[in-house]
C-alpha positions, 0 to 999 in steps of 0.5 A: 401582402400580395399573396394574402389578397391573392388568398382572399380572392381565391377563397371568397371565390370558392365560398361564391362558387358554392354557396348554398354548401358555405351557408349551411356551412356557417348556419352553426356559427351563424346561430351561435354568434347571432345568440350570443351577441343578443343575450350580451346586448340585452343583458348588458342592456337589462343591467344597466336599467336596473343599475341606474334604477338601483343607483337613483333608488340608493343613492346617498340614502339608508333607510333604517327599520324597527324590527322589535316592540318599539318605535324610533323616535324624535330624541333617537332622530336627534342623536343620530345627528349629534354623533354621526358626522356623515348625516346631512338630515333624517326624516320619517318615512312610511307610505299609507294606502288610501284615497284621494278626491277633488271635490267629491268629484271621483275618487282615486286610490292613493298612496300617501308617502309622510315624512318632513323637509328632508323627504325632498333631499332622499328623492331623485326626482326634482319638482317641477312646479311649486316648491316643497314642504318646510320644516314650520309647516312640518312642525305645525302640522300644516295640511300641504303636500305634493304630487307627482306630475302624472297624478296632477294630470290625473285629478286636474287635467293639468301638471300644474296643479299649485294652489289646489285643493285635494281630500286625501283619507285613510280609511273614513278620516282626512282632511283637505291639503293644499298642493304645494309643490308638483314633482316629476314622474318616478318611472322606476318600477323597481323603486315601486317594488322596494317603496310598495307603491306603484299600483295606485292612481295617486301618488302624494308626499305629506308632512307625517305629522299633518296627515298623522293628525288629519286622520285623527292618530296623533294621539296613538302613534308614538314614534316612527317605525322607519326613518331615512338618513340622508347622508353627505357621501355613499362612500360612507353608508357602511360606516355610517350603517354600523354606528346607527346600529350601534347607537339605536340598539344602545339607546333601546338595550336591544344589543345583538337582537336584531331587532334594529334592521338597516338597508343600504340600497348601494350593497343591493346594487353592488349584489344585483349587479354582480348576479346579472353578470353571473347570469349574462355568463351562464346563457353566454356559455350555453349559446357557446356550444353552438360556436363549438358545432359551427367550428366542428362544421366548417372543419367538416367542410373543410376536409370535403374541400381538400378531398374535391380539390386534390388534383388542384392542389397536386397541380399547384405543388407540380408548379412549385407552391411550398407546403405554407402556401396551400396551408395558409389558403385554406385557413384563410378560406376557413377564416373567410367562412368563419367570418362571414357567419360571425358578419351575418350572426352579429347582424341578426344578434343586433337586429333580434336585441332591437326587436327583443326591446320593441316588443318589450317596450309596446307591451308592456310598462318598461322600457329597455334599451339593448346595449351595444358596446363596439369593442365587444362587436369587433371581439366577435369578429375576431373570435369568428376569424379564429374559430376558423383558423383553430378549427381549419387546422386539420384540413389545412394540414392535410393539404398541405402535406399531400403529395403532389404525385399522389394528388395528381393521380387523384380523380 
């Protein structure tokens, strides 16, 4: 143990003694560590945003759509139920695209999510103030509705908007809603991209009926083009996928048309996931080749060192160092370089990723945190200590096997 502290020293003080040759040395493996420590950290960072936005979208959720001529209905609704024991609710589901006022005093762009009681199981985000829709004020097409948070603040100056008043129309038709109910902020832009919402001011929830028959279409709308099963467990979404597809294409006569089409969110997130850490490789690789033109320098060093230090070496051989001793201090002088190009790249890595997300999070909505995992950091630093050793091999060999007479002749 003596003699590899004795190793170290000697290398850490041929690396001081000649520091500008040892910086540009590591300058490769500097630009390769530091690159792939960021483009990891921002991309295990980036996936583990849309995963937990995937993952607050999917759920225990899946949202089925009519695709043909025909609209799903109540009776389709109840036999669901009836047959499909993992279904814990169903409620309608489509999102409209209006207007909101507060006593004519401004008006605001709106998008209107309808559907019934099980509407509030489906979501992510708990209500804060208030409560949310029944089943009779449903069936009653009673006009309440809830709203998000940021849009109370909005329209009222307050979160706390219970009791209000507000017009929601679409197109010339509507009607006043009471607020019932004021639910926390969906910051999800991809819930955003998958619901069509996100570029309104006004984000509201109404039983489909009552705006249905605000707006004057309850006599023209027949049915629901897309409904959301809520179920007791994701595990069961396949299952429960295929026998939905079955029972509606059945009840309609459209089997093997197509025309009943299923999104299970959990699938979405399994292929998203899977693409992300395909394309976290791929940069990976590429930012590799620069680790390969780093190794490739501090070999090139290296063999520069054996040729300066021939005489050292020759002297220390005279006075009866093995051939493993001088071997082993330059690999342990090309490890220490390795090292401390990886020390400083997962330095500058880290601290890039960090401003990478600053800079995302200042200009911009979204908000991305780098994930730094400490078992990946000390994989860098162990990688940096063997493209040292792997690529420290040759001159190390060299040197080793000189000659101490020839060495010693050497000038």
């Amino acid at each position: 143990m003596s003699k590899f502290i004795e190793y170290c020293k000697i290398a850490f003080f041929n690396i001081k003694a000649n520091k500008v040759r040892a910086l540009l040395t590591m300058l490769g493996i500097i630009i390769g560590i530091s690159s792939v420590v960021a483009i990891v950290s921002l991309g295990n960072g980036f996936k583990k945003t849309i995963n937990d936005e995937l993952a607050s979208l999917a759920g225990n959720t899946l949202e089925v759509y009519s695709m043909g001529d025909f609209n799903l209905t109540d009776d389709d609704i109840e036999a669901l139920m009836d047959k499909e024991r993992h279904i814990l609710g169903i409620t309608p589901n489509m999102i409209l695209r209006g207007e909101a006022s507060y006593k004519d005093l401004k008006t605001y762009s709106m998008d209107v999510t309808l559907g019934n009681e099980i509407l509030d199981q489906s979501s992510k985000y708990d209500l804060i103030y208030g409560r949310y829709f029944t089943k009779e004020e449903c069936d009653y097409c009673e006009k309440v509705c809830v709203l998000d948070k940021s849009s109370a603040r909005k329209m009222f100056g307050t979160e706390n908007a219970v009791g209000m008043t507000i017009d929601l129309y679409y197109g010339n038709r509507g009607g006043t809603f009471r607020i019932i109910g004021i639910r926390d902020d969906n910051s999800s832009q991809i819930a955003d991209l998958f619901m069509g919402t996100g570029n309104s001011d006004i984000k509201v929830e109404a039983p489909f009926k009552s705006f249905i028959d605000a707006i004057g279409l309850s006599g023209y709308i027949e049915g629901y083009y897309d409904i959301v099963l809520l179920l007791d467990d994701s595990e069961h979404s396949s299952e429960v996928l295929d026998h939905t597809k079955a029972i509606l294409e059945a009840r309609h006569d459209v089997r093997g048309e197509g025309t009943i089409f299923a999104i299970d969110y959990n699938m979405v997130l399994q292929a998203v996931s899977s693409s992300l850490t395909m394309v976290t490789l791929l940069i990976m690789l590429v930012a590799a080749i620069s680790l390969f033109v780093g190794g490739i320098g501090v070999m090139n060093i290296m063999l520069v060192s054996v040729t300066e230090r021939t005489r050292e070496i020759g002297i220390r051989k005279a006075l009866g160092a093995r051939t493993g001793s001088i071997l082993t201090q330059f690999l342990v002088e090309s490890a220490s370089i390795s090292l401390l190009g990886g020390i400083i790249g997962t330095i500058l890595g880290l601290a890039g990723a960090e401003f990478v997300c600053l800079m995302i999070s200042t200009f911009s909505t979204s908000k991305l945190a780098a994930d730094f995992n400490p078992i990946f950091i000390l994989g860098i630093a162990l990688f940096s200590i063997s493209i040292g050793i792997v690529f420290g091999i040759v001159p190390a060999r060299k040197a080793a096997k000189l000659s101490p007479i020839e060495a010693l002749r050497h000038r």
